[in-house]
N, C-alpha and C positions, 0 to 999 in steps of 0.2 A: 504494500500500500504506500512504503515512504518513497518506494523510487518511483513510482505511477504519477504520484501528485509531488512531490518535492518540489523542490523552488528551479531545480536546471529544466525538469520534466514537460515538453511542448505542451502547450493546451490546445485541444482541438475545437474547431470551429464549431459552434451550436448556430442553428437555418432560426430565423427569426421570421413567422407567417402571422400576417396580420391580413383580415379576412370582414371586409366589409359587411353585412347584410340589409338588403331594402325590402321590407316584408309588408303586402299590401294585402288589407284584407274588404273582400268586398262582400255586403251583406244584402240580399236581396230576396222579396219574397219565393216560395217554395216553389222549384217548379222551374226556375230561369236558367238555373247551373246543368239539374237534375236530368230534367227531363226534354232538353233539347240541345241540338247540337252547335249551335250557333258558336260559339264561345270556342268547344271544341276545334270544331273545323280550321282554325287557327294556329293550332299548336299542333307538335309532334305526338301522339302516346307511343310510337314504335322506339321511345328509350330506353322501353322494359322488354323484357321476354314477355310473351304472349301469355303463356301459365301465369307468370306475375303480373299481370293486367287484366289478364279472367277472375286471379284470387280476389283482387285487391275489389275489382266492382261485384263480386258477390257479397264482400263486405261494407259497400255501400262506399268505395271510394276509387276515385280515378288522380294520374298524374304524368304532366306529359310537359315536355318543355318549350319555349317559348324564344324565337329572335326576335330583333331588334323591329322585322316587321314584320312582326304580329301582333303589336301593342297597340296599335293604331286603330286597327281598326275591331278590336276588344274594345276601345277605352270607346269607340262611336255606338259600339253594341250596349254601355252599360250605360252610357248617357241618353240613348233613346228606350232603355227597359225604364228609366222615370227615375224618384226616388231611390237612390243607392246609398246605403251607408255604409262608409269607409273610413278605414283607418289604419295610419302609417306610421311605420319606426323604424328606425335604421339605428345599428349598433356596430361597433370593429369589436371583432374577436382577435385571441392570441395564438398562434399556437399550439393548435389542436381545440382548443377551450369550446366543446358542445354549447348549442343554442339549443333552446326548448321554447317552443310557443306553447300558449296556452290560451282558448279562445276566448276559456269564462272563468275565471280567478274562481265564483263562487262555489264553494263546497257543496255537494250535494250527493244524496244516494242515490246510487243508481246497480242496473242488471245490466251486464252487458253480453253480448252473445258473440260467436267467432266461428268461420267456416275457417276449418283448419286445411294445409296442403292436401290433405289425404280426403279431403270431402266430408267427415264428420264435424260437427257442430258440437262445441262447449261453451260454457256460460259459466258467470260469477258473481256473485256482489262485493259492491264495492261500497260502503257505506263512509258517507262524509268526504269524497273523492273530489279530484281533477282532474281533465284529461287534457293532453297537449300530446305535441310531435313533437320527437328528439331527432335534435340536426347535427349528424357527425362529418366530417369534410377531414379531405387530403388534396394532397395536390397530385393533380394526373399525370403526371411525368416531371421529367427532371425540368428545373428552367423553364415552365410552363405556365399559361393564364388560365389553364385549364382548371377546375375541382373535380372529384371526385365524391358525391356528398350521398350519405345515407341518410334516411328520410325512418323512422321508428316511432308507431303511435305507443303512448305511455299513459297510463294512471296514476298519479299522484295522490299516496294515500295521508292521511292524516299525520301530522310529526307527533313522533311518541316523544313522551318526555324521558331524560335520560335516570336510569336506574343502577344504584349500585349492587355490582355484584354480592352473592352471600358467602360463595364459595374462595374466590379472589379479593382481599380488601383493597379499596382504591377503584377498582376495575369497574368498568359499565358496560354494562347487559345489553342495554339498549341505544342502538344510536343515536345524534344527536339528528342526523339528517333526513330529512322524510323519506319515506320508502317508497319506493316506485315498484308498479306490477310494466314491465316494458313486453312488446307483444311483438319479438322478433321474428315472429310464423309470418307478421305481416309487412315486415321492412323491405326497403327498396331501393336500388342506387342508381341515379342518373350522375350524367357530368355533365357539367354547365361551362360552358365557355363565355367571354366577355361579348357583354351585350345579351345574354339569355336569361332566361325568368326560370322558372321550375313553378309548373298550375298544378295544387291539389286541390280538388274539388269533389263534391257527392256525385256520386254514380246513381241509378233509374234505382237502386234498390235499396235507397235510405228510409223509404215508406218504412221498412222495420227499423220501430222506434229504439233496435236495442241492440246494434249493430253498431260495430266498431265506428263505423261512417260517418250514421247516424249522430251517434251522442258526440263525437269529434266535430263535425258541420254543422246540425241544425240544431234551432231551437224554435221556444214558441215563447210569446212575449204578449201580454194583453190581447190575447185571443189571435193571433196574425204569425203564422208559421212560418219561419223564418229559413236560411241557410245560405253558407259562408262557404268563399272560395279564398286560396290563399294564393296570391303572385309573389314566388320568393325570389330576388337578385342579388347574387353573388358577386361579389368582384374582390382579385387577389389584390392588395397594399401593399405589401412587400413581402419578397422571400429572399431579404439577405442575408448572412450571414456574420455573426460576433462571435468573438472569442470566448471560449468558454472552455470547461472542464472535460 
């Protein structure tokens, strides 16, 4: 270990990725995303394997990526569907450092259901929950603008409070971090190059109210049934390089 790190011993270069994102959420009644193609017609779905784009809309969700022009005339399609609510955030990430959206902060119980790869169907409760997408990224080659980004819907379960062990004194049983149920049966990776979007939006079969899809995109608000597409844009900031360890 002294001759590794000593003070003669080179230190090697650590890749410093800093990783934009612009994530646009548009909110429209049920039925604009779902159940027509308009929106679609615009974008790629051939990013995924076909099996992983049959899974994904059996569980009530679709995702497919988006150039520079496709935006256009998306943004003429939402502006003459009427009324849209929308809302935008842009954050830099470090260094691998996952992003997680989350639609609806409020906790609530809920049953969720899931067509697995193999065609059977299981379900769970998740009592006092949150669901969001977890956004993992790399970069797709060496010296590249490229990402490489995995897309993972999650439950975020209640934070337990932290508990001392009985057996270990000092130690804790319980963590301090909330716990997440992550539903890797149904993640998915596109790459995004500069100037592209990544669309997740509900598929025709979010009718089932308990569907991954489902509880992930829609909701219902003072009687008026709602659902939510996401346009997420990536873009790399830098992948230099600093001296490090």
């Amino acid at each position: 270990m002294g001759d590794q790190l000593g003070e003669g011993a080179p230190r090697r270069p650590m890749m410093v990725l800093q990783i934009s994102f612009d994530v646009l959420r548009a909110r429209v009644p049920r039925g604009f995303f779902s159940q027509s193609e308009k929106i679609w017609n615009h974008v790629n779905e051939a990013v995924v394997p076909q099996d992983s784009a049959v899974l994904l809309q059996r569980n009530g969700l679709r995702v497919a990526v988006g150039g520079a022009d496709s935006w256009p005339p998306i943004r003429a399609l939402l502006e003459a569907q009427g009324p849209v609510e929308t809302s935008q955030n842009s954050m830099i990430l470090k260094n691998g450092l996952p992003l997680v959206i989350e639609p609806d902060q409020r906790m609530r119980d809920q049953t969720m259901f899931m067509f697995r790869p193999d065609g059977t169907l299981g379900g769970a409760s998740f009592p006092q929950s949150v669901n969001g997408l977890l956004l993992e990224y790399e970069l797709a080659g060496a010296a590249t603008d490229e990402l490489r980004i995995s897309v993972t819907p999650q439950v975020r379960l209640p934070k337990q409070s932290p508990r001392l062990s009985r057996s270990v004194p000092g130690y804790i049983d319980n963590p301090v971090a909330p716990p997440t149920r992550v539903f890797r049966e149904l993640a998915f990776t596109v790459t995004a190059g500069p100037g592209q979007f990544i669309a997740i939006g509900p598929s025709r079969l979010i009718e089932n109210v308990h569907l991954v899809g489902s509880l992930l995109l829609c909701d219902e608000r003072e009687g008026e049934r709602m659902e939510s597409m996401y346009f997420i844009t990536p873009q790399v900031l830098n992948t230099g390089q600093r001296m490090g360890f």
